[in-house]
C-alpha positions as CSV (number, residue, x, y, z in Angstrom):
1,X,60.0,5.5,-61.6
2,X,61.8,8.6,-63.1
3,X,59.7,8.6,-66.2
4,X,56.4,9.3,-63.8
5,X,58.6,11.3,-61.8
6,X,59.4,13.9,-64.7
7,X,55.8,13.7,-65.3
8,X,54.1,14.6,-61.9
9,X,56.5,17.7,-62.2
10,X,54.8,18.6,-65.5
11,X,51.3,17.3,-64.9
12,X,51.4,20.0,-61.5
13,X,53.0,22.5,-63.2
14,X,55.6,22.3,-60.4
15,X,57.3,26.3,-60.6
16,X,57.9,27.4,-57.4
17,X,59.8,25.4,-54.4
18,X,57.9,27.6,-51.6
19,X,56.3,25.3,-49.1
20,X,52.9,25.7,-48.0
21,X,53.1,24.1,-44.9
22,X,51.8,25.8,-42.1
23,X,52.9,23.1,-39.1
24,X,54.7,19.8,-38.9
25,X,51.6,17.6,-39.9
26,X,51.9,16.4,-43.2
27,X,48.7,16.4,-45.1
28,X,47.8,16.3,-48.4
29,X,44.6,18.6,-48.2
30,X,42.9,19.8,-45.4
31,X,39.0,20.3,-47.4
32,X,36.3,17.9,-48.1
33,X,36.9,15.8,-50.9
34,X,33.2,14.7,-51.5
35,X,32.2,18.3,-52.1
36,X,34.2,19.4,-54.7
37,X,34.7,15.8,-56.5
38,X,33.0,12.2,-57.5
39,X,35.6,9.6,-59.2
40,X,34.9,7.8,-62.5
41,X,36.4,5.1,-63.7
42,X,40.3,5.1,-62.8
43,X,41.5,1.5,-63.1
44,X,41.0,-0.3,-66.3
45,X,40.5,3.2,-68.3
46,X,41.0,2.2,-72.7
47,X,43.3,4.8,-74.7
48,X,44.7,4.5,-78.1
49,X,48.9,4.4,-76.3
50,X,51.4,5.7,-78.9
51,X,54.2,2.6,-78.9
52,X,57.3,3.2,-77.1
53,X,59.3,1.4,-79.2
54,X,61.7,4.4,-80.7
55,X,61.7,4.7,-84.5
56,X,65.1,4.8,-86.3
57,X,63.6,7.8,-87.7
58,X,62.9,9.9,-84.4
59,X,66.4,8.9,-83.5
60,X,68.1,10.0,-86.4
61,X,66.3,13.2,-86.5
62,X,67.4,13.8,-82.1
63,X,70.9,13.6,-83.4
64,X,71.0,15.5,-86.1
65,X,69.3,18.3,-83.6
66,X,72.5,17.6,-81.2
67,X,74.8,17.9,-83.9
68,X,73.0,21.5,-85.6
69,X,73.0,23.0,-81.9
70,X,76.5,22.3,-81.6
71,X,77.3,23.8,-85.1
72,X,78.1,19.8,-86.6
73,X,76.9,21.2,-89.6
74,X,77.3,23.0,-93.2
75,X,75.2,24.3,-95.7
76,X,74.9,23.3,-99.9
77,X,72.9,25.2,-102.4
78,X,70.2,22.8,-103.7
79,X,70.3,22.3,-107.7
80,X,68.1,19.9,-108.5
81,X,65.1,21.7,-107.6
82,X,63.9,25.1,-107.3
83,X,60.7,24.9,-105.0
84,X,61.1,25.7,-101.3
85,X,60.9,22.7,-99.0
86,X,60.3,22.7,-95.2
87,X,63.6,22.4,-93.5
88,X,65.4,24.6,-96.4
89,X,67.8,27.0,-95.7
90,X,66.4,30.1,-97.9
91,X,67.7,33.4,-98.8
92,X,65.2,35.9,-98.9
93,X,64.2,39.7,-99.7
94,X,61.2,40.7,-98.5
95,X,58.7,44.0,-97.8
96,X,55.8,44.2,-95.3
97,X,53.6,46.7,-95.6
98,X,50.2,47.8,-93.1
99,X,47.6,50.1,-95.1
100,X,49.9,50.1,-98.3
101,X,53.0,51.6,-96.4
102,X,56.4,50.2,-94.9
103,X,56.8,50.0,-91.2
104,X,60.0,49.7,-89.3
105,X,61.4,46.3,-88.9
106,X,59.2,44.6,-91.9
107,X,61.8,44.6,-94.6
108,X,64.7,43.0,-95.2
109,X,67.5,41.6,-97.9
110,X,69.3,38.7,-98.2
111,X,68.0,37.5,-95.0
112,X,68.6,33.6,-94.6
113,X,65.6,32.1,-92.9
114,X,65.6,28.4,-91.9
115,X,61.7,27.0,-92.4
116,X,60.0,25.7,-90.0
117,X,62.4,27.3,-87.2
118,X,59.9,29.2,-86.0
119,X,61.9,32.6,-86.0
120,X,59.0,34.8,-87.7
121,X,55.9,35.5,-87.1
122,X,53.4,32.4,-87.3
123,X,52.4,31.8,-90.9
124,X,55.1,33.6,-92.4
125,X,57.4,30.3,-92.9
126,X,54.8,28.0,-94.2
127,X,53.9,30.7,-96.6
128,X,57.2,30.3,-98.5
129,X,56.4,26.6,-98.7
130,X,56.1,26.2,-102.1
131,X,57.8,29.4,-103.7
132,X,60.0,29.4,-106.6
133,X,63.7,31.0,-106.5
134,X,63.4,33.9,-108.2
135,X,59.6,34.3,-108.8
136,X,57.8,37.6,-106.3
137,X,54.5,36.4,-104.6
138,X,52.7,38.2,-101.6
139,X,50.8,37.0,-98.7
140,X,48.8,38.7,-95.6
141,X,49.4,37.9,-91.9
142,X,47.4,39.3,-89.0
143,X,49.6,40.5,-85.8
144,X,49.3,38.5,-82.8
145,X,47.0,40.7,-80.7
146,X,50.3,40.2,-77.8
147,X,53.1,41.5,-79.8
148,X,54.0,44.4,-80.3
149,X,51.4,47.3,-79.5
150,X,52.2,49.0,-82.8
151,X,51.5,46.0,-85.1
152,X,49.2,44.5,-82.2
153,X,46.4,43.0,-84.2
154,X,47.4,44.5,-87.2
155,X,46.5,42.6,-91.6
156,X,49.8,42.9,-92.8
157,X,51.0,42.4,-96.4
158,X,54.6,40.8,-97.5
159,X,55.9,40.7,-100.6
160,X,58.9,37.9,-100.5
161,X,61.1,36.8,-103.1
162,X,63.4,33.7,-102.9
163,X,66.8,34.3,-103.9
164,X,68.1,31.2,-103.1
165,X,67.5,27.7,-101.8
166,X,70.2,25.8,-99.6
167,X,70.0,22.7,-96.7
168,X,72.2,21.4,-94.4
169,X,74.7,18.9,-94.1
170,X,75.2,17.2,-91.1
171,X,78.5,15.8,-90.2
172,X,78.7,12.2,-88.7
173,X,78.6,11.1,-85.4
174,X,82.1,10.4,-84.2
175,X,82.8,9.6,-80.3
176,X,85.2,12.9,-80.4
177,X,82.0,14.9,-80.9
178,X,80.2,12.9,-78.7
179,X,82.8,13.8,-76.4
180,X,82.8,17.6,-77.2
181,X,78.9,17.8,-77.2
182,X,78.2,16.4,-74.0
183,X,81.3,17.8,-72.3
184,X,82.9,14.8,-71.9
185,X,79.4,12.7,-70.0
186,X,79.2,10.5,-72.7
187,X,82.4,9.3,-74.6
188,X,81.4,7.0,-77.3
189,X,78.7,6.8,-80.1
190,X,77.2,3.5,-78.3
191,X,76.9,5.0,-75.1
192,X,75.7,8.7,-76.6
193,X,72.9,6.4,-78.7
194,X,72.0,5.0,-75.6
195,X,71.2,8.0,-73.9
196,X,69.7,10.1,-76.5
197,X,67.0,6.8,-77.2
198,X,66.2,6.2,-73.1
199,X,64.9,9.9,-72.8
200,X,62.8,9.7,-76.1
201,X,61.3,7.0,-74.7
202,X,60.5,8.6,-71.7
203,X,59.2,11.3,-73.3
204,X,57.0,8.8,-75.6
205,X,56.1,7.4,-71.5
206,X,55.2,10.3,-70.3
207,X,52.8,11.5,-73.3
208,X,51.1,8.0,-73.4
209,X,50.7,9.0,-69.0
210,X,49.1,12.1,-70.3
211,X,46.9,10.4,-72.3
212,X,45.5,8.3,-69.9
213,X,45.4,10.4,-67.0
214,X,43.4,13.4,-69.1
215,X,41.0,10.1,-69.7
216,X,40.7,9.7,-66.2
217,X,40.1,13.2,-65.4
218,X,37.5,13.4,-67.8
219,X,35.9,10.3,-66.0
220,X,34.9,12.3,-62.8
221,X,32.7,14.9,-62.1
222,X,33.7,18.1,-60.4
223,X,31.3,19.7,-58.2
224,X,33.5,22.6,-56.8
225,X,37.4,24.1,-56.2
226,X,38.5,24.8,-52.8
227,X,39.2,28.6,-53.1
228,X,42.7,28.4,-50.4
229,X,44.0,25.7,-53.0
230,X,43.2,27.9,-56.1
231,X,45.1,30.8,-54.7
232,X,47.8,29.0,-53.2
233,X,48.5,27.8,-57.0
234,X,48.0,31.7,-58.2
235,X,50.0,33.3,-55.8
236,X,52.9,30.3,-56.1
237,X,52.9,31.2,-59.5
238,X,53.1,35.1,-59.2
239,X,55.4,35.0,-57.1
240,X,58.0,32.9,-59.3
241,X,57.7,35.0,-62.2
242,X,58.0,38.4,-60.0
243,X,61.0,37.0,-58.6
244,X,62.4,36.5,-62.3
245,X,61.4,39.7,-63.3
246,X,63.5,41.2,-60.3
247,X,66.0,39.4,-61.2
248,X,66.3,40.8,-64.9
249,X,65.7,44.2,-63.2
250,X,62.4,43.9,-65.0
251,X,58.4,45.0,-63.9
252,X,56.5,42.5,-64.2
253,X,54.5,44.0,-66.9
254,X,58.0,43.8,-68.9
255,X,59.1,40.7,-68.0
256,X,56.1,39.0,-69.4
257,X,56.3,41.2,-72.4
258,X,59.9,40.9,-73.1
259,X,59.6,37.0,-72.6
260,X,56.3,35.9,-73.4
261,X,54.7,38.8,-75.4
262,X,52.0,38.5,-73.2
263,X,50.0,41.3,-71.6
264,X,49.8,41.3,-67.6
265,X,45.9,40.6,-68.3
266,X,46.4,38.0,-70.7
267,X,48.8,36.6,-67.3
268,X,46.2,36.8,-65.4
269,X,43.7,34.6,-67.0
270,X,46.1,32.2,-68.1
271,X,47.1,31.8,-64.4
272,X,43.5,31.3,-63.3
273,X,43.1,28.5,-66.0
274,X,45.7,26.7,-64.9
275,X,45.4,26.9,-61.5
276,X,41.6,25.7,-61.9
277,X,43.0,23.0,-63.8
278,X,46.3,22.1,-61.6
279,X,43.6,21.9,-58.6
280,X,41.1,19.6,-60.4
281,X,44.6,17.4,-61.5
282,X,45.5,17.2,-57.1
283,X,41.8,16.3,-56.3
284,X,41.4,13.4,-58.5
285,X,45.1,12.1,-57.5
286,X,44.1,12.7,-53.6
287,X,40.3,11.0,-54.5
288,X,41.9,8.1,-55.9
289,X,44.5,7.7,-52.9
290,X,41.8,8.1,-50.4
291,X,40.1,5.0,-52.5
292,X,42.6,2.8,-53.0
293,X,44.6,3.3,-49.5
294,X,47.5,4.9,-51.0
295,X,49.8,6.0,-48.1
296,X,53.8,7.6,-48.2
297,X,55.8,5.1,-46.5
298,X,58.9,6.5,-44.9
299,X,60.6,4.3,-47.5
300,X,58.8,5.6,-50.2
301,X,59.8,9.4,-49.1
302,X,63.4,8.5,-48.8
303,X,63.6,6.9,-52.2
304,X,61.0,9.6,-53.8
305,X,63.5,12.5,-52.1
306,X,66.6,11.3,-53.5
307,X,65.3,11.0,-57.3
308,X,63.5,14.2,-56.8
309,X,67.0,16.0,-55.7
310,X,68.5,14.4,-58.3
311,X,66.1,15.5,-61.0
312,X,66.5,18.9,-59.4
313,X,70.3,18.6,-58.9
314,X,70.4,19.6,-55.0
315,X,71.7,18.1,-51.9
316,X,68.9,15.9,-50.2
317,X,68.9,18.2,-47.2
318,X,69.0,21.6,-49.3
319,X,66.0,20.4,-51.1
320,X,63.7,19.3,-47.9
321,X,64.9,22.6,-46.6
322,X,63.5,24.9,-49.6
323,X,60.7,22.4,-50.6
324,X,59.2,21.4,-47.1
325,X,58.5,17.5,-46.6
326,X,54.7,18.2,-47.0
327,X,55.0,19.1,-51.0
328,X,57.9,16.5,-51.4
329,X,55.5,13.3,-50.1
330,X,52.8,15.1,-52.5
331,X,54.8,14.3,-55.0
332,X,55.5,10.8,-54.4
333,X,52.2,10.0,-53.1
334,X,50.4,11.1,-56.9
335,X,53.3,9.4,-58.5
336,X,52.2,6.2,-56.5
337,X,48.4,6.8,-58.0
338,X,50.0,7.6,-61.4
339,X,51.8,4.0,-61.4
340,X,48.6,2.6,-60.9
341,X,46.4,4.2,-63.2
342,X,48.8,4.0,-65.6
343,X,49.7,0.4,-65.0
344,X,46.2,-0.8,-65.2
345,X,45.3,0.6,-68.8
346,X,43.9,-0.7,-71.5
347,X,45.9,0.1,-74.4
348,X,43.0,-0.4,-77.5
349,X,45.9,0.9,-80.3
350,X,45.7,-2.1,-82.0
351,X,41.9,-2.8,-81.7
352,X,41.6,0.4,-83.2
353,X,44.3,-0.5,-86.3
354,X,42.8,-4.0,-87.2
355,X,39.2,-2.5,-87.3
356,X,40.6,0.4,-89.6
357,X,41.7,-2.4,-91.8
358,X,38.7,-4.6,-91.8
């Protein structure tokens, strides 16, 4: 149940605890289903499912992210190769350059860069892929139109040169840092194993739901979006990240430049995108309810409000407070059509492998 739960909270996009509720009737929607959607096929939809059997491999590599966050780790100079790898620890001197000239913040020395971590600007890591310590090679990358205004959409031109290759060493897995790394949770390797596979296979469970929920999506036909439900979802979402900004003693032009790189604009229309597509993701779960007779037993709200204040680490009451009972059996009424879309697909993965074979 906590697999789907974790997903309904991603699949809505669920951001902001403010309750819509306007009375004490709990109702899903208050519009016209039939004129803004027709259903598809729902039950008995085919996907290729990834398996959710967890590799020794994806577990090996969760780990060894545990133990680099926690600084379980040293570094070693490679010396039996000189070619930069992805995952190498590199030592680098480098000069960018717009229109032939230096700008500020574009050149550096003996700056160690870990590829494939994603601190530079996208491209400039793979770019290094490849190189040889020692040898000088240049590449151009264009600005990301969001960053900053001065290089906003800007060709620029780096010259790098590798000084020096290193990767890491990770120390084994011992229950002491077990112990240390979860703060005393988890106490032995055995149980710390445990953990770290159950919630890769969630996540594995909740990408295979994904999958089969954006096939039944793509099943039916929208006609329409109720305009109260679109807005609700924009101003919902406005008013969460205004509230953060606030908070940081930020504008929200600011905040979402500071945290995202993202222009108020560009905000804007991602906001509208996903509210149109958060709304379409609540019709097809209420459409399918209204089909099959899906209802929120008292017994189903109690158990659904105790995982969900759980998940969210609050008292039950504190939650049903903030949240409003409304939104709450939302939840746990498209986690009830989740379970049964999901539990009634066909998963054609090996179909698919034995005819690539043939």
């Amino acid at each position: 149940m906590k697999r789907l739960m974790a997903f309904v909270i991603a699949l809505l996009g669920v951001i902001s605890f403010a309750s819509c509720s306007k009375n004490d009737e709990l109702v899903y929607y208050d519009y016209d289903l039939s004129k803004y959607i027709t259903l598809g096929k729902y039950l008995g939809v085919e996907v290729e499912l990834q398996p959710t059997e967890v590799t020794q491999e994806a577990l090996d590599n969760e780990i060894k992210y545990w133990l680099d966050y926690y600084g379980y780790t040293t570094t070693k100079e490679v010396e039996d190769r000189d070619t930069v790898e992805n995952g190498d620890i590199v030592n680098i001197d480098y000069v960018g350059r717009i229109d032939g000239k230096e700008f500020d913040g574009g050149s550096e020395t003996g700056r160690e860069l870990e590829i494939g971590s994603g601190e530079f600007i996208d491209g400039f890591e793979e770019k290094i892929i490849g190189a040889k310590i020692g040898k000088s090679f240049k590449f151009e990358i264009t600005f990301p139109k969001s960053s900053d205004i001065e290089l906003s959409g800007k060709l620029a031109e780096f010259e790098v040169i590798v000084n020096s290759i290193s990767e890491k060493v990770y120390e084994k897995l011992t229950d002491e840092t077990v112990n240390s790394m979860t703060e005393g949770e988890y106490r032995s390797v055995r149980d710390f194993t445990a953990y770290v596979k159950g919630y890769l296979k969630d996540d594995i469970v909740s990408a295979n739901s994904e999958l089969i929920w954006d096939k039944v999506i793509a099943n039916c036909k929208i006609l329409d979006y109720p305009e109260a439900e679109l807005e609700e979802y924009i101003n919902d979402t406005y008013d969460y990240y205004e509230k953060e900004a606030v908070s940081g003693e930020l504008s929200l032009s600011e905040y979402l430049q500071s945290n995202y790189s993202m222009t108020e604009q560009e905000f804007k229309e991602q906001t509208e995108k996903e509210a149109y597509e958060n709304v379409k993701k609540e019709m097809t779960a209420f459409a399918i309810a209204k089909a099959e007779g899906i209802e929120v037993s008292e017994r189903d709200y109690k158990n659904g409000l105790d995982d969900y204040a759980e998940y969210y680490g609050y008292d039950t009451f504190d939650l049903e407070k903030e949240v409003g009972k409304e939104k709450i059996k939302k939840w746990i009424l498209i986690e009830k059509v989740l379970r049964l879309v999901t539990d009634n697909a066909v998963d054609i993965s090996k179909t698919t492998e034995a005819s690539t074979k043939k």
